[in-house]
C-alpha positions as CSV (number, residue, x, y, z in Angstrom):
1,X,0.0,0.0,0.0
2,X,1.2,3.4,-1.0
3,X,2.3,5.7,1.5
4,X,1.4,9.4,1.4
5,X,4.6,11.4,2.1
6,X,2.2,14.8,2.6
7,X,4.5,16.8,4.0
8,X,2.4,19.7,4.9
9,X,-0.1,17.9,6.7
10,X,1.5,17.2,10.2
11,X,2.8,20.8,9.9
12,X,-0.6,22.2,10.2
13,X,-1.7,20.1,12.8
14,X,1.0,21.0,14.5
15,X,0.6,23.9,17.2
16,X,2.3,25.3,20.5
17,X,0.8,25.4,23.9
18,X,0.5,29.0,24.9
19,X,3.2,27.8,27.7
20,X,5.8,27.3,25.1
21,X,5.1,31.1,23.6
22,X,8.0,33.0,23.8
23,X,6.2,36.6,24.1
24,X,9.9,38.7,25.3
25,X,11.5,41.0,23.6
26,X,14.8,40.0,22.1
27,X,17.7,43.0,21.9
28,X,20.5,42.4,20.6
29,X,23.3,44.4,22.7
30,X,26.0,46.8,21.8
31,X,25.2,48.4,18.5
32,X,24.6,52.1,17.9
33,X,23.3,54.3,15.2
34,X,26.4,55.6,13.7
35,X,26.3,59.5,13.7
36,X,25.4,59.6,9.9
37,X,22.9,56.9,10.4
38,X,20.9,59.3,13.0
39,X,20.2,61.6,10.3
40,X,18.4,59.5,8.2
41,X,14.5,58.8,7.8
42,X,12.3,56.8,10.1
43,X,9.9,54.3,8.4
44,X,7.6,52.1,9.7
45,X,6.8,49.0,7.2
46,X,2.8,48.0,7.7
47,X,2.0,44.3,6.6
48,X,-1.7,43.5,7.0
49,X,-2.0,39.4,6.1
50,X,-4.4,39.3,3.2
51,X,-5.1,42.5,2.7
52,X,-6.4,42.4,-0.9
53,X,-5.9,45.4,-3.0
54,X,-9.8,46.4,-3.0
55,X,-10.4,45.4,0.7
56,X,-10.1,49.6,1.5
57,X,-13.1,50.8,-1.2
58,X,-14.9,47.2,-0.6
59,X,-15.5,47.2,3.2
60,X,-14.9,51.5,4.0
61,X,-11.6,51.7,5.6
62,X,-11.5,54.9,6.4
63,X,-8.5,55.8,8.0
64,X,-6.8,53.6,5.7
65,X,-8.4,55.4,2.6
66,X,-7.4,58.8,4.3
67,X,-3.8,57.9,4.9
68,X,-3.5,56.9,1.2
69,X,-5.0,59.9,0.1
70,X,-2.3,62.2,1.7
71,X,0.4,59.9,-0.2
72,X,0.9,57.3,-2.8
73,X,-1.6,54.5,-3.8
74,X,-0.7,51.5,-6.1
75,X,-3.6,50.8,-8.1
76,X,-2.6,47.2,-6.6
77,X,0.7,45.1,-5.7
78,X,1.6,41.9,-7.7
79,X,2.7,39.4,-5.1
80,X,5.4,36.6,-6.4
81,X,4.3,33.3,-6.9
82,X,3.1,30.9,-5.2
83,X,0.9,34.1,-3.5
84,X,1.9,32.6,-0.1
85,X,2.4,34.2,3.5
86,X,6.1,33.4,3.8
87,X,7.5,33.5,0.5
88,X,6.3,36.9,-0.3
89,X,6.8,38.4,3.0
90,X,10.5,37.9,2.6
91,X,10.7,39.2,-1.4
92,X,8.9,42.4,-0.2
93,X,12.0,42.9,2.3
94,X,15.0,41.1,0.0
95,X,13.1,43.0,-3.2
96,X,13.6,38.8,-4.7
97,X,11.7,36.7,-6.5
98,X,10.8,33.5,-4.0
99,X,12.9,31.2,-6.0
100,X,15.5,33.7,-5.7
101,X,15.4,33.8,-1.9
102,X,14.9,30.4,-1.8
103,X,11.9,30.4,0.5
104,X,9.8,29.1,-1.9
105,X,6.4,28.1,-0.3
106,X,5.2,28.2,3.5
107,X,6.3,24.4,3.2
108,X,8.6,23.0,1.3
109,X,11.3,20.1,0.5
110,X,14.9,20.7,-0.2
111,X,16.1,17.8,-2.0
112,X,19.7,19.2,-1.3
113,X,19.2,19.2,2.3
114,X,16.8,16.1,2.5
115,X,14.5,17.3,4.6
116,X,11.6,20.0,4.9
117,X,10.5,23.9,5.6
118,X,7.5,24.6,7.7
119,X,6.8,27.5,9.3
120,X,5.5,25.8,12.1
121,X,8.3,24.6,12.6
122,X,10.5,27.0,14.8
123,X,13.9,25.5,14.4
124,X,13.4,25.8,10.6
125,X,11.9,29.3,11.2
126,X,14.7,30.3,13.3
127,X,17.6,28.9,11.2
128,X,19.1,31.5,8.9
129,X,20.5,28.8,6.7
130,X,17.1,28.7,5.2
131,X,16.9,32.1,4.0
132,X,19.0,33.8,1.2
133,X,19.1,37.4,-0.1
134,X,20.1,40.7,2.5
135,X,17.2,41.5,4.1
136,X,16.5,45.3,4.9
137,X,17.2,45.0,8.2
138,X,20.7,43.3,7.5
139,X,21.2,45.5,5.1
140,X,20.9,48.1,7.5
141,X,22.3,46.9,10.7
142,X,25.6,46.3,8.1
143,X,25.2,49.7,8.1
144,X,25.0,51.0,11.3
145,X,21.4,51.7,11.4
146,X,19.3,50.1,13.7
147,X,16.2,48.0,12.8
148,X,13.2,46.5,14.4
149,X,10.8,44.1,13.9
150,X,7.3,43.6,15.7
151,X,7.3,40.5,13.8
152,X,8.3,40.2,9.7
153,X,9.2,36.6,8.2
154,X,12.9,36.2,8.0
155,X,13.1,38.6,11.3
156,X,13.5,35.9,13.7
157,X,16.3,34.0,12.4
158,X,20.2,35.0,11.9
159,X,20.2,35.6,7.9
160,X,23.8,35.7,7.5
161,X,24.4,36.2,11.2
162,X,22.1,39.1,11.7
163,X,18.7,39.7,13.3
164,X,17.3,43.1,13.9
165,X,18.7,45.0,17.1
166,X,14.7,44.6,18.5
167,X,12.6,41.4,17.6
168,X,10.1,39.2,19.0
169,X,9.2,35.6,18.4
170,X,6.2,35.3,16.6
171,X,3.2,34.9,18.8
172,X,-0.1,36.0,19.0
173,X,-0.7,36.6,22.5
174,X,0.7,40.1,22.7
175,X,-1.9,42.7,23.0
176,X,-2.3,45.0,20.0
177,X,-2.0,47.7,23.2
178,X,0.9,46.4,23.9
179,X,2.4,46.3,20.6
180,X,1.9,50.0,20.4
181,X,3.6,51.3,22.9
182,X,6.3,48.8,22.3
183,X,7.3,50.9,19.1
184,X,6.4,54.6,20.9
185,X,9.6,53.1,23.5
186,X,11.2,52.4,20.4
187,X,11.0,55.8,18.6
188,X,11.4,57.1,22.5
189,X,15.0,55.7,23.0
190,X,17.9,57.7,22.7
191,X,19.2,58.8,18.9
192,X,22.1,56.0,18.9
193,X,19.8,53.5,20.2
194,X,16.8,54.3,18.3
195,X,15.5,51.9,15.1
196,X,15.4,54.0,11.9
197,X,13.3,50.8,10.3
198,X,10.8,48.9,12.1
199,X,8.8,46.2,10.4
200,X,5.1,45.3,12.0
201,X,2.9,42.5,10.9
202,X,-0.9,42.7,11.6
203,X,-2.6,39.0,10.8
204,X,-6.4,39.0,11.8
205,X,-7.7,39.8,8.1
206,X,-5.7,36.9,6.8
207,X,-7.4,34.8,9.7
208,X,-11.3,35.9,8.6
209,X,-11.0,35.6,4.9
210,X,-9.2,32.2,5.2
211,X,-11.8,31.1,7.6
212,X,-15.1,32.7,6.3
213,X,-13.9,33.7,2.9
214,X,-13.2,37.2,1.2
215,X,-16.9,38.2,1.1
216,X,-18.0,37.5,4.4
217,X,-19.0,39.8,7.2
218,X,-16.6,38.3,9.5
219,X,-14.2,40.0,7.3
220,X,-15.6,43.0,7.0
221,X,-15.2,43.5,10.6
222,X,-11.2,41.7,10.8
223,X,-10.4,45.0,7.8
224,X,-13.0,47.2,10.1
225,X,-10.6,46.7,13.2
226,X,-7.6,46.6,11.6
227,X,-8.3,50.1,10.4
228,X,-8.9,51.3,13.7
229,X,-5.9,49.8,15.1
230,X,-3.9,51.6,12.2
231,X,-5.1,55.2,13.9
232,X,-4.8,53.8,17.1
233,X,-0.8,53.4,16.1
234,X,0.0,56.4,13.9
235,X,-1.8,58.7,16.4
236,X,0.3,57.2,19.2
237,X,3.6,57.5,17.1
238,X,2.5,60.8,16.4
239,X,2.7,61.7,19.9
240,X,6.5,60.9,19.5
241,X,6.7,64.1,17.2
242,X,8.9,62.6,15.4
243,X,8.8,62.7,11.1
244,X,7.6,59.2,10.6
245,X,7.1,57.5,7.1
246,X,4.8,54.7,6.2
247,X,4.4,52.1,4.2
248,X,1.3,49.9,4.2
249,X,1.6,46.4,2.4
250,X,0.2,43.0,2.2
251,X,1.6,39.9,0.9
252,X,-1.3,38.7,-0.8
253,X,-5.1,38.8,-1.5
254,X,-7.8,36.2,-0.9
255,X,-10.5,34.6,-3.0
256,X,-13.3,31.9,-2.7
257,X,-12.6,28.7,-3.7
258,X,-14.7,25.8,-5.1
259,X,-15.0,23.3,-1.5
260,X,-17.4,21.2,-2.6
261,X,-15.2,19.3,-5.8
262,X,-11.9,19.6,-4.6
263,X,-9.1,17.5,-6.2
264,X,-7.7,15.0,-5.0
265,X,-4.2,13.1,-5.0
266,X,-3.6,11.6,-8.8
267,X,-3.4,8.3,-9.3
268,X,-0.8,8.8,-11.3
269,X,1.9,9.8,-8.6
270,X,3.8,7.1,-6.9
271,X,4.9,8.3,-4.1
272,X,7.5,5.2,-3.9
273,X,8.9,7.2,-6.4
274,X,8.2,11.0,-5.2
275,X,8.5,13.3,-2.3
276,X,5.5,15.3,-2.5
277,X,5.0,19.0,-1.0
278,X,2.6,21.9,-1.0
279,X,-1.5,21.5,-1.4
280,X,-4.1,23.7,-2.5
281,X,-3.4,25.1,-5.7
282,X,0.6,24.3,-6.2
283,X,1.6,20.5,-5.7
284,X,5.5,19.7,-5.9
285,X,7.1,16.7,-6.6
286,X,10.4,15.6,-6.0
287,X,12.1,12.6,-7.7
288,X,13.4,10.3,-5.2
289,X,15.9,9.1,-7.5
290,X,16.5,11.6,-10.6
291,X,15.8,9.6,-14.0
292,X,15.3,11.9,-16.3
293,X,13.2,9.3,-18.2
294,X,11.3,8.4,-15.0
295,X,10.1,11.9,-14.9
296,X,9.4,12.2,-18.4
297,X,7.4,9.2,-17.8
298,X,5.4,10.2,-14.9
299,X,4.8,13.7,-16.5
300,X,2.9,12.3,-19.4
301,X,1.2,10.4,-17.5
302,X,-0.2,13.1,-15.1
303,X,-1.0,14.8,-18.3
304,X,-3.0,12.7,-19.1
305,X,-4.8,12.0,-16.0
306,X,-5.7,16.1,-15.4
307,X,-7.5,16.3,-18.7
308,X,-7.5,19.8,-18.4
309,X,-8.3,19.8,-14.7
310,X,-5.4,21.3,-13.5
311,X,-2.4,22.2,-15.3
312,X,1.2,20.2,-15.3
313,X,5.2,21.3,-15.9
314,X,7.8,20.3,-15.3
315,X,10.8,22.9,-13.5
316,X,11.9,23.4,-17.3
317,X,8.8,24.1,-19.0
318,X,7.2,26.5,-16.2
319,X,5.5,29.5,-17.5
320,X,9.0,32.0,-17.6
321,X,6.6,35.2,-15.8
322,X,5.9,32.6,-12.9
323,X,10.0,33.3,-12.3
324,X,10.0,29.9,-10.5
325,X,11.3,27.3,-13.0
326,X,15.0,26.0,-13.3
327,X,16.6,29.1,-14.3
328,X,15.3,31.2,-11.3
329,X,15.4,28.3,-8.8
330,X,18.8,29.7,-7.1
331,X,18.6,26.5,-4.1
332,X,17.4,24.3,-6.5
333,X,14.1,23.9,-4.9
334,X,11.4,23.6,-6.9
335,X,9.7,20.3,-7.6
336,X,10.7,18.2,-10.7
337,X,6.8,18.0,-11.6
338,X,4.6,20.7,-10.7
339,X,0.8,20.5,-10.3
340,X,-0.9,24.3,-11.0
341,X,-4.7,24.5,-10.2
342,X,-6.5,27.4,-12.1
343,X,-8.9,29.4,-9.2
344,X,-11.5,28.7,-7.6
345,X,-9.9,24.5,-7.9
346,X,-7.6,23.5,-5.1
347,X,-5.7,19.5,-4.3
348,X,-6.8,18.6,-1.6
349,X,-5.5,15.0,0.3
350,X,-7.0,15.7,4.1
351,X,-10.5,14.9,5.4
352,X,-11.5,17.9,6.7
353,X,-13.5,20.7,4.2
354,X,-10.8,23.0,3.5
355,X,-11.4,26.9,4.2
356,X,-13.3,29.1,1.8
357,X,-10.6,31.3,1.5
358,X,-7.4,31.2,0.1
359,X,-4.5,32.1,-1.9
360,X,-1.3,31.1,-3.8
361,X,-2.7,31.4,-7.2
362,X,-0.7,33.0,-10.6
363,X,-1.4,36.3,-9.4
364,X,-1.4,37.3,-13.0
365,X,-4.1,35.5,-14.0
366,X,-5.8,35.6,-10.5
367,X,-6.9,39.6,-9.8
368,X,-8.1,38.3,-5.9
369,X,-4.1,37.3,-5.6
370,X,-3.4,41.5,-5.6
371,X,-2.2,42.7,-2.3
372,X,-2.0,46.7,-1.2
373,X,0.3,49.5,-1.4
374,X,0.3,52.6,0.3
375,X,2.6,55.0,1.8
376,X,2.8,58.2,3.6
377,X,5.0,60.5,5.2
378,X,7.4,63.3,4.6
379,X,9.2,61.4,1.7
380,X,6.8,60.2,-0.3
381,X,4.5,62.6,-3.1
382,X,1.2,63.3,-1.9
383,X,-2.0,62.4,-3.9
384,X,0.0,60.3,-6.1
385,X,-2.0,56.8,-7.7
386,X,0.1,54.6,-9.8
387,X,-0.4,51.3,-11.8
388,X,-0.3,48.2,-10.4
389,X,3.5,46.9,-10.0
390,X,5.4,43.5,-8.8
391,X,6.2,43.3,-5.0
392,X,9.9,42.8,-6.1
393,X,10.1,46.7,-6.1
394,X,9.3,47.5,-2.5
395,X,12.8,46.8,-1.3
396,X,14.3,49.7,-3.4
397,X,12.1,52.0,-2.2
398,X,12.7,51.5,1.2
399,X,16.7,51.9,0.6
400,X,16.5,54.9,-1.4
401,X,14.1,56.4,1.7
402,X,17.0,55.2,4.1
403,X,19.8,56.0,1.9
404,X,21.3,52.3,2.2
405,X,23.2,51.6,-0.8
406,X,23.4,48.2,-1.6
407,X,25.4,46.0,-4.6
408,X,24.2,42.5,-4.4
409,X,21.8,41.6,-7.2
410,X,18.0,41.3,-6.4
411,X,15.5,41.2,-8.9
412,X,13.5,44.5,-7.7
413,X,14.4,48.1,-9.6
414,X,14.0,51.8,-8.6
415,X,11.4,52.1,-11.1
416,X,8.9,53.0,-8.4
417,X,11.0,54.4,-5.8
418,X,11.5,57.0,-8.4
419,X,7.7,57.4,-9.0
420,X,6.9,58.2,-5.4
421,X,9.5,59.4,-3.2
422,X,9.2,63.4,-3.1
């Protein structure tokens, strides 16, 4: 009898006792603002999880809608694909494609490595050998600039030996209270210990429109109370008096999917034969031994079996605006055989109905995968409205506001940078 290697399954069965939550403050001791560096900008980088680009107009959030109005609006952001939590979070702060950075999914195989990503899974979480690019916060602390991070994926682990000078463990037992003064003592601290960049990640939309789906009044009132909660921190940053820019993101969108005739696992995968990862609407298979004829084999045969039910590649043959085949798989990461669902279909191997909600579709043929830009503050253009652009080009903007130089390669330009700083 075959058995399933799911690897995603016991990851999301898998959660901590509120007695294992590590809700202190980590500080990392002995760095200083250099004296140029205490010049510079402060900027405060929003992400709301799920936050789809019309969730401000659709459900009236009105502080959000007045913040935006007094700066820059994207018409909407293209997330990276797979539209996932984790992989985008880190290309909006490496400016990387997720093949690039080599986070690739929220759960993933490396065949290199021989074992498995989750980000349940706090020792993979928490092990910067996982993560590649310079994140902005490296980049800056390389810099002399300190950094923060009210959580940000990436944040919590050492990526090439550096974590911001202020970070917490994710956890969702902090009070959003709490998490506001936490960055007024921040911007309160003395010049040469005082963060320059501080990340902060808001997740309760994410949670209603994966739970009760994008249309629901459930998440109506998640993007209702995050709003408030937005005032609720500019207004006590703005107590600080200090010249604070903003900029409001979200890794992803949401849209309702099809729970009644899911798909499930083809018959045509041997998993003798195959590691298989992912679920929903991007299934990855790894061969364990790599025949190139074996694969050839097995990918006509999945062809066959879909029918036109769901799409199959292989890493060579991926669509090339996807940026995820062989030629942008820098970790070698990506499945040999790759199973693509086209919205509102999803895989699905478990029991239990999956959630109405979701995401991780091609973004560019999926509208409900576009996430939110915004920004305000003294150095961004006010009333400006732009097209729609890729989240690749976030990180540029953020180091021309800080004045970070930077020569590694990412795959982001200062195409909008120049569009919207003043």
């Amino acid at each position: 009898m075959k058995q399933l290697a799911i690897l995603f399954i016991s990851f999301i069965l898998t959660v901590p006792s509120v007695a294992q939550v590590d809700t202190l403050q980590h500080v990392v001791e002995g760095r200083r603002n250099s004296p140029e560096q205490q010049q510079k900008p402060y900027v405060i980088m929003i992400s709301a999880d799920g936050f789809r680009y019309d969730y401000a107009d659709k459900y009236n959030a009105s502080n959000l809608k007045h913040f935006r109005q007094q700066g820059v609006a994207a018409e909407s952001m293209l997330p990276s694909f797979p539209s996932k939590t984790f992989p985008n979070h880190y290309t909006l702060v490496t400016g990387m494609y997720p093949a690039s950075h080599g986070l690739i999914n929220n759960y993933f195989y490396d065949p290199q490595r021989k074992e498995s990503y989750s980000m349940r899974d706090r020792g993979k979480v928490e092990d910067g050998s996982w993560y590649g690019g310079v994140p902005l916060w490296v980049l800056a602390e390389q810099q002399q600039m300190l950094t923060a991070s009210f959580y940000w994926v990436g944040s919590e682990a050492p990526v090439q030996g550096v974590r911001p000078t202020y970070w917490y463990s994710y956890n969702e037992q902090i009070p959003f209270e709490s998490r506001v003064q936490t960055v007024v003592d921040w911007l309160e601290l003395p010049e040469e210990k005082r963060p320059h960049l501080i990340t902060f990640y808001m997740p309760e939309v994410d949670h209603a429109g994966h739970r009760y789906g994008p249309d629901a009044p459930e998440t109506r009132q998640a993007v209702q109370e995050m709003d408030a909660q937005l005032k609720q921190l500019t207004d006590a940053v703005a107590e600080t008096g200090l010249p604070v820019n903003y900029i409001f993101v979200s890794d992803h969108g949401m849209t309702q999917i099809d729970t009644d005739s899911t798909l499930p696992m083809p018959a045509a995968i041997d998993t003798a034969n195959y590691w298989v990862s992912g679920g929903g609407m991007v299934v990855e298979l790894h061969a364990k031994e790599q025949s190139k004829r074996a694969i050839k084999r097995s990918y006509k045969q999945l062809k066959q079996e879909a029918n036109g039910a769901y799409h199959v590649y292989t890493r060579n043959n991926l669509p090339r605006h996807l940026h995820y085949g062989r030629k942008d798989d820098a970790f070698r990461r990506v499945g040999d055989i790759l199973l693509l669902t086209d919205a509102p279909k999803v895989f699905h191997f478990g029991t239990r109905t999956p959630s109405p909600g979701t995401h991780g579709y091609d973004p560019v043929a999926v509208k409900d995968m576009h996430a939110t830009f915004y920004a305000w503050g003294p150095a961004f253009k006010e009333g400006l409205k732009i097209p729609a652009f890729q989240n690749i080009h976030v990180y540029p903007v953020v180091t021309e506001l800080l004045g970070l130089p930077y020569k590694h390669k990412i795959d982001g330009n200062k195409s909008v940078a120049e569009q919207v700083l003043d």
